[in-house]
C-alpha positions in Angstrom: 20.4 9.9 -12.5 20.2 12.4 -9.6 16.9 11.4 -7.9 13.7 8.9 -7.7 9.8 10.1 -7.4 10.6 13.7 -7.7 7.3 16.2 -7.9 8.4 17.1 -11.3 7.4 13.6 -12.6 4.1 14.4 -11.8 4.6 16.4 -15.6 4.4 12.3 -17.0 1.2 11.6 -16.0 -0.8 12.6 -19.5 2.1 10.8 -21.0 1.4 7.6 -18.9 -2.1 8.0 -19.8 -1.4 8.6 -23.7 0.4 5.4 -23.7 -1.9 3.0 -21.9 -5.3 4.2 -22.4 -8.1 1.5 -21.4 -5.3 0.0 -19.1 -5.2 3.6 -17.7 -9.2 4.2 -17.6 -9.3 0.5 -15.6 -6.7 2.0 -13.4 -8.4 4.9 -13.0 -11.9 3.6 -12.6 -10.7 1.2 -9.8 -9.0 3.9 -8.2 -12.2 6.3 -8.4 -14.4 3.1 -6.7 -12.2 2.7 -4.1 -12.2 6.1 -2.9 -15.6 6.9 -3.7 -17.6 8.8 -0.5 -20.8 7.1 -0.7 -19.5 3.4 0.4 -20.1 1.6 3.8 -16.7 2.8 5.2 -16.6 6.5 5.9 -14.1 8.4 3.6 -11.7 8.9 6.7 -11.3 5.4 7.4 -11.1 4.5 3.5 -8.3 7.3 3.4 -6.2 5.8 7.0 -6.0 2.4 5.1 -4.9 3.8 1.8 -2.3 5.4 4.1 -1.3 1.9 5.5 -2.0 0.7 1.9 0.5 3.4 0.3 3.3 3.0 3.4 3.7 -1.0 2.6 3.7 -0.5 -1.1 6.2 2.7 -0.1 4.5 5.1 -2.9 5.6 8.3 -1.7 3.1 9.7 -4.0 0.3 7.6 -3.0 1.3 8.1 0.9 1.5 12.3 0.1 -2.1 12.3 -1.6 -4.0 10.2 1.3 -2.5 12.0 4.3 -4.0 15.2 2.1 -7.2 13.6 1.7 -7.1 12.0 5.3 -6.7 15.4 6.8 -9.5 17.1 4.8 -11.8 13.7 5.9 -11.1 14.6 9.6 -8.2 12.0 10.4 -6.1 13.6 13.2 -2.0 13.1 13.7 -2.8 10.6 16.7 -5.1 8.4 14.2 -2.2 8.7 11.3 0.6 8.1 13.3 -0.9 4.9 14.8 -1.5 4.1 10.9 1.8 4.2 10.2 2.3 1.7 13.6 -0.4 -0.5 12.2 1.3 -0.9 8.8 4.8 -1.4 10.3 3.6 -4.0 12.4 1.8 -5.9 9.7 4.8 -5.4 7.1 7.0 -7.1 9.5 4.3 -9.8 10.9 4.3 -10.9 6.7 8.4 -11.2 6.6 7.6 -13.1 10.0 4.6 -15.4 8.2 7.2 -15.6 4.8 10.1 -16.7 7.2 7.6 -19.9 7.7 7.9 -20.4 4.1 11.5 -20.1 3.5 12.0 -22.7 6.8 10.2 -24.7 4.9 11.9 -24.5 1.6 15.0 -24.4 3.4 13.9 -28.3 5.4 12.6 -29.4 1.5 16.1 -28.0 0.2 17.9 -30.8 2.8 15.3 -33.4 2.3 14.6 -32.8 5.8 11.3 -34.1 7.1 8.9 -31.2 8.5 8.8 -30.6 12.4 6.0 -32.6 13.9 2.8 -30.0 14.8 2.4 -31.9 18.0 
């Protein structure tokens, strides 16, 4: 295989579709709700979180399509790049919040009592 998420897969989509059609239209309908223009949070802001969204999933097609549609809502370079900061941060603050969880898997492992919370 020479490459992942190239452009030209965007040629599988009907294909996708074809093969999954109600879970496809669900798919589709959530997705259509979620960026719909007429909701409490202006279509900017709905499109810098799908950014933040897109960058901790890592879809490089999802990330490609919001930056478009953040651009043509307003959002400037300053507000995506400190998206991109945002998302980062929180990424890392979940390993950080996870690495709770594996301490205490790892103490459970031993059959070591947990650390007092005094």
């Amino acid at each position: 295989m020479s490459s992942y998420q190239a452009p030209e897969d965007r040629a599988y989509i009907q294909a996708l579709i074809d093969g999954a059609p109600k879970e496809a239209g669900a798919f589709f309908n959530l997705k259509y709700t979620a960026e719909r223009t007429d909701g409490a949070i202006p279509a900017k802001y709905r499109e810098l979180i799908s950014i933040g969204v897109a960058l901790t999933t890592q879809c490089a097609y999802c990330i490609e399509s919001h930056v478009q549609n953040a651009v043509k809502a307003g959002a400037t370079r300053e507000e995506i790049a400190e998206t991109v900061f945002i998302a980062a941060a929180l990424r890392a603050g979940g390993a950080a919040g996870n690495g709770l969880l594996a301490m205490r898997l790892f103490d459970e492992a031993r059959g070591t009592p947990p650390p007092s919370a005094d």
